[in-house]
N, C-alpha and C positions, 0 to 999 in steps of 0.2 A: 478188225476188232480185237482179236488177240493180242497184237502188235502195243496197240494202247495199255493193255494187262499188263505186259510185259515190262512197256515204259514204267507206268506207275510202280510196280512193284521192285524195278530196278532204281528206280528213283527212293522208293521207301530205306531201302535196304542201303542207300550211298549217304543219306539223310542219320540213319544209324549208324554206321562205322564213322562218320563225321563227329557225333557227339561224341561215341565213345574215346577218338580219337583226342577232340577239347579237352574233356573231362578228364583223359589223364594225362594234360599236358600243365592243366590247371592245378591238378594235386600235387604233382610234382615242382612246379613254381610254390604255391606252397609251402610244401616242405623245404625248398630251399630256402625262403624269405624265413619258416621260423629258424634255421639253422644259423644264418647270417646274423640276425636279432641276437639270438642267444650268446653270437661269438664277440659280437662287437660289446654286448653290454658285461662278456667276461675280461674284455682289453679296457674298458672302461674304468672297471672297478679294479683291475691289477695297476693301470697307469694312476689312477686316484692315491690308493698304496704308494708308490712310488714317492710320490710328489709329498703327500702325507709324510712319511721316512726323511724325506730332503729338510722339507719345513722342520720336523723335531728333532732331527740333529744339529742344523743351525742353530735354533734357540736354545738347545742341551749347552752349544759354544758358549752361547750369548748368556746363559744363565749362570753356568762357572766361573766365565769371566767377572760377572759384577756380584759374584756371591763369595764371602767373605768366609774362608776355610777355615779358618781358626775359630771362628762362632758354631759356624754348623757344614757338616760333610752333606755335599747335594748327590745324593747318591740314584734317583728315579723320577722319572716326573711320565705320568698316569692320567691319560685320558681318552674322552670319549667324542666322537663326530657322529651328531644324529642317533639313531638305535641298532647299536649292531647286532643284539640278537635274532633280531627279524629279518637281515639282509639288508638295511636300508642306514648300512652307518658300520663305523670303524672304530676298534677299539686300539688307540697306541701308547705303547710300552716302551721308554727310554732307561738303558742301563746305562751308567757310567764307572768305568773305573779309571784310575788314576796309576802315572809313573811320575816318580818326585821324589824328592826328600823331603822327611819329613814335616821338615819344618814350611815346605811349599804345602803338603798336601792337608796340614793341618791336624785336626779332629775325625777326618775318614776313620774308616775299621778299616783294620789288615786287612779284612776277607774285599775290599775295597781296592786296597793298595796292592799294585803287581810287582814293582819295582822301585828300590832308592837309590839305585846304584845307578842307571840307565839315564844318566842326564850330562847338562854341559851347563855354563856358566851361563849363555847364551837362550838358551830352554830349559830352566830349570822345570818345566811341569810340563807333561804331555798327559793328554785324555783319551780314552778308547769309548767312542760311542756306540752301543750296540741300537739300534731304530728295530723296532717289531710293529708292525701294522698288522692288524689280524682282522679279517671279514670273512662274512658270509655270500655265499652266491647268490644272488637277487632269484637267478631262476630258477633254482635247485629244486631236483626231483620229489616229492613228496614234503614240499615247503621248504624253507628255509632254514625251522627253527630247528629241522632236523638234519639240515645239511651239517658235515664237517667244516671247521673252521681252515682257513685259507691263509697263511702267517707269509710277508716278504718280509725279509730283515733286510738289512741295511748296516754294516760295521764302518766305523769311521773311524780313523786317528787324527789328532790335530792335538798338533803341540801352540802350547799357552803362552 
């Protein structure tokens, strides 16, 4: 009769180090799935940046090329993906300046133009593309709208 006590109560007591045991194998899985979530959706949104940067300095090319300097100096091109104040969208920033003579680089302002001297017959106009992509972190501590901003630049030369 004992012996049965004994059972059961050794049984109870194996039945609770078992759950306890689950229970913090399970908090710990867990905390590792939100950690992993949080890292990949920060690789996410830095590789979006990226790609973002690649795209507008291509077209920053493609916009200089078929924009006519002597009318008008293209000096920034400004825009917006989705809503980036909230985390969910990207705000980018294209600078361009210019090396040329003048008479390549047109109507630009000085504060535009680096150099007139730094050319050859050959490439008469080279461009300096600055790419700013700037976001917020989707999962940022105490929301978003109070996270700091997140800027990858991107510098490009590419002669004309």
């Amino acid at each position: 009769m004992i012996l049965k006590t004994y059972r059961k109560a050794f049984s109870m007591i194996t039945a609770i180090v078992i759950i306890v045991l689950m229970s913090t194998v399970a908090i710990l899985v867990l905390d590792m799935s939100g950690k992993v979530i949080k890292e990949t959706t920060a690789q996410f949104q830095n590789e979006q940046a990226t790609l973002y940067a690649n795209s507008y300095t291509e077209y920053a090319i493609l916009a200089v090329t078929g924009n006519d300097r002597k009318k008008a100096c293209l000096q920034t091109i400004n825009t917006t993906m989705g809503t980036p104040t909230n985390g969910n969208g990207y705000r980018i920033r294209v600078q361009i300046a210019y090396i040329g003579t003048l008479a390549e680089v047109g109507k630009c302002p000085t504060t535009r133009i680096l150099s007139d001297s730094v050319t050859t017959k050959k490439s008469p106009l080279t461009i300096i593309v600055d790419a700013y992509v700037d976001y917020k972190p989707i999962d940022a501590e105490g929301g978003s709208n109070n996270a700091p901003w997140i800027t990858y630049h991107r510098r490009t030369i590419q002669k004309i």
